[in-house]
C-alpha positions as CSV (number, residue, x, y, z in Angstrom):
1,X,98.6,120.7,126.6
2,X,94.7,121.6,127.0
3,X,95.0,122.7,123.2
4,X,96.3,119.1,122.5
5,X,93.8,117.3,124.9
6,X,90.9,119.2,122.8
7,X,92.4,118.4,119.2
8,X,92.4,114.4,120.2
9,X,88.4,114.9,121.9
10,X,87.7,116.4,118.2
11,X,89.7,113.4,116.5
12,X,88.1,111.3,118.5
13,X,84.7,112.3,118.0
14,X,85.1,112.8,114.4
15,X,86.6,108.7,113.8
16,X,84.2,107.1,116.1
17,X,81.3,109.1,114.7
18,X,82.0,108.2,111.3
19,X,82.0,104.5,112.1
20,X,79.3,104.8,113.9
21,X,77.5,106.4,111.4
22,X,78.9,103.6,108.9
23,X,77.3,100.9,111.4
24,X,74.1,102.9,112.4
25,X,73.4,104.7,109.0
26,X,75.2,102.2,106.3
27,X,74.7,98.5,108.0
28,X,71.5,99.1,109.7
29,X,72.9,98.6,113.1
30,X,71.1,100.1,115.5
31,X,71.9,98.1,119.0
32,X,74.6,95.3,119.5
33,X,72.5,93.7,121.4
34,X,71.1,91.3,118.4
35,X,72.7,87.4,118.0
36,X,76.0,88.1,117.7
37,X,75.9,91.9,118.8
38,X,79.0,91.2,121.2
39,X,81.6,90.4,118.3
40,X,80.1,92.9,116.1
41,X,80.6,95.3,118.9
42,X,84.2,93.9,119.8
43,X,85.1,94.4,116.0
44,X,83.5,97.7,115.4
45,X,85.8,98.8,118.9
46,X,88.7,97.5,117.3
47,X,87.9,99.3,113.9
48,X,87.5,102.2,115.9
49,X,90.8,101.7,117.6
50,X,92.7,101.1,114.6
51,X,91.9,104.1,112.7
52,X,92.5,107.1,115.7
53,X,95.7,105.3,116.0
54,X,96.1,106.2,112.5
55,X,95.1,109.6,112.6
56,X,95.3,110.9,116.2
57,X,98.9,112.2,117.5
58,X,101.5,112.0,114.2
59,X,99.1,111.0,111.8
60,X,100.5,108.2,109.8
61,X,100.7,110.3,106.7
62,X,103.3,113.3,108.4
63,X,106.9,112.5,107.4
64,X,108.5,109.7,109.4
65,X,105.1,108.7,110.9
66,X,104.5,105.2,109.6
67,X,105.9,103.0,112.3
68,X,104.5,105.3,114.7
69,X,101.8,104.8,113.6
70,X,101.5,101.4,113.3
71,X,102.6,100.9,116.6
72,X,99.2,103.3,117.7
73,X,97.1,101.4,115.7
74,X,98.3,98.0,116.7
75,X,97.7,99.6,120.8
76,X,94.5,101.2,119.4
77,X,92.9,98.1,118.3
78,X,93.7,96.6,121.7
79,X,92.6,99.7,123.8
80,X,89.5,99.6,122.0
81,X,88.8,96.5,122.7
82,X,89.5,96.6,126.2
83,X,87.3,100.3,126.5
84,X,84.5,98.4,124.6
85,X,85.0,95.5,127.4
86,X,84.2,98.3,130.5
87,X,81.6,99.7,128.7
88,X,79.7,96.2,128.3
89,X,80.9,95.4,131.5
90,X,80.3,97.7,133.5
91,X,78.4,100.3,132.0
92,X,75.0,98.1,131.8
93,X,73.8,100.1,134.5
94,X,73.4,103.7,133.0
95,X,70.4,102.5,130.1
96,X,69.9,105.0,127.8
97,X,66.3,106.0,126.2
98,X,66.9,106.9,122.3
99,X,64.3,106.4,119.9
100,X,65.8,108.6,117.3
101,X,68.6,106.0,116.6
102,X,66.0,103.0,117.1
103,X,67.2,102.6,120.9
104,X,63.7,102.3,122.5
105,X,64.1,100.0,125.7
106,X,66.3,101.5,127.7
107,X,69.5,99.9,125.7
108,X,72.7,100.0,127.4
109,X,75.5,102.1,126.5
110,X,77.8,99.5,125.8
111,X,75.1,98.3,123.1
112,X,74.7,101.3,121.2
113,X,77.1,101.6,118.7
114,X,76.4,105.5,118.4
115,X,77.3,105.9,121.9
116,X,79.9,103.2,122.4
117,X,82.3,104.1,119.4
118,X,82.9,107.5,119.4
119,X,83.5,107.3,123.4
120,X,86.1,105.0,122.6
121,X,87.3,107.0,119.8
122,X,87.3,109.9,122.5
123,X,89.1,108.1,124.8
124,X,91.8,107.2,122.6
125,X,92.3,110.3,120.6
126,X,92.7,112.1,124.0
127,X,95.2,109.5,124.8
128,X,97.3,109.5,121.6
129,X,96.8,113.0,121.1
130,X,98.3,113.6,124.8
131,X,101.1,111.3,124.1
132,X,102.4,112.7,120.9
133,X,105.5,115.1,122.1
134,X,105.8,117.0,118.6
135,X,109.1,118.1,117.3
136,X,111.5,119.7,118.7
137,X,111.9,122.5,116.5
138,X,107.9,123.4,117.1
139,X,108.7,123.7,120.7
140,X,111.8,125.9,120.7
141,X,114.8,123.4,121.9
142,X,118.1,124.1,120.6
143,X,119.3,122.2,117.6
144,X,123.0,121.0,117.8
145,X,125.8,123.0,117.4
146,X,127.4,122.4,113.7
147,X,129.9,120.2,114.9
148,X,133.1,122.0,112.3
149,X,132.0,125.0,113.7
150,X,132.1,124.7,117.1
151,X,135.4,123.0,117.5
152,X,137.9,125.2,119.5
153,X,141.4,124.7,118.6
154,X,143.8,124.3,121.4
155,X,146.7,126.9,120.4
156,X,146.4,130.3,121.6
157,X,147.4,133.5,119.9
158,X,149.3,136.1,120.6
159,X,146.4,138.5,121.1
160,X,145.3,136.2,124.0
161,X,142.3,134.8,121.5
162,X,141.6,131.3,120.9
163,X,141.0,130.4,117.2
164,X,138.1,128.5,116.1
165,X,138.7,126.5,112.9
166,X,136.9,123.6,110.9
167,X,137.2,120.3,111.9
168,X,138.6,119.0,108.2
169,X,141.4,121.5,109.0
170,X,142.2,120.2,112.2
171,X,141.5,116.2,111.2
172,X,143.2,116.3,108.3
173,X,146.6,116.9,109.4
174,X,146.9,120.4,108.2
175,X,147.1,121.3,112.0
176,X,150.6,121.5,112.0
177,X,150.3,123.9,108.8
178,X,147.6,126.3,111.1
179,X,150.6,126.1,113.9
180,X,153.0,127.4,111.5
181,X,150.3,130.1,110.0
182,X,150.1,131.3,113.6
183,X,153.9,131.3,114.7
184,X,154.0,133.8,111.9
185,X,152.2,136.1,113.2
């Protein structure tokens, strides 16, 4: 579980760094505090949300993955959102001094995307990560029983033994023919 928890921090990191690095680095964005800073930081959240969802847990690109996926992504963008909500909300009080991103006045976490994404990215990938059970052959359950194998028919020897046959003997009405095999004997 700690080995999962520390593969969806790393996700985490790794998605919301990138797009913060695409905002900061790319687009020029050094603060969302500018006109129109709140959407842009709402969409960026989203973004952010959208593609751990795709990655973190059963990443959409393992077999059988897709609507998983999607489903993550969907919760992701909403989650995101929501994280990106506190943060503006409620995290105004912890200002941050960074001049090497252009931060210089004591910005806000909430407003600085290089802060703000990749903790929601964290957050997430954490969650997903967390959440994603694996399969059960990676964590040692039994597979079912091969089902004409394991069928037990109800006659008996003579050796005290029961017999254990196939089911397409037994369903296929050659039962009476593996009665009459065994009064043979």
């Amino acid at each position: 579980m700690l080995r999962r928890l520390l593969i969806g921090l790393v996700l985490g990191l790794l998605v919301g760094g990138a797009v913060a690095a695409g905002l900061v680095l790319g687009l020029g964005v050094a603060t969302f505090s500018s006109a129109g800073g709140a959407v842009l930081a709402y969409l960026a959240a989203t973004l952010t949300g959208v593609l751990t969802g795709l990655v973190a847990g059963k990443p959409i690109w393992a077999s059988g993955a897709k609507i998983e996926a999607g489903l993550k992504a969907f919760f992701g963008a909403l989650i995101g959102a929501g994280v990106m909500f506190a943060l503006r909300q409620w995290a105004g009080d912890w200002p941050l001094d960074l001049p090497a991103i252009g931060a210089h006045s004591r910005t806000a976490i909430g407003d600085l995307p290089a802060i703000s994404l990749p903790l929601v990215a964290v957050v997430l990938g954490a969650f997903f990560e967390l959440d994603n059970t694996g399969d059960s052959k990676a964590q040692g359950e039994k597979q079912p029983v091969d089902q004409a194998r394991a069928r037990v028919l109800p006659e008996v020897s003579r050796s005290g033994k029961s017999r254990v046959g196939d089911v397409a003997e037994a369903d296929s009405g050659d039962e009476a023919q593996v009665v009459s095999r065994r009064a043979k004997h």
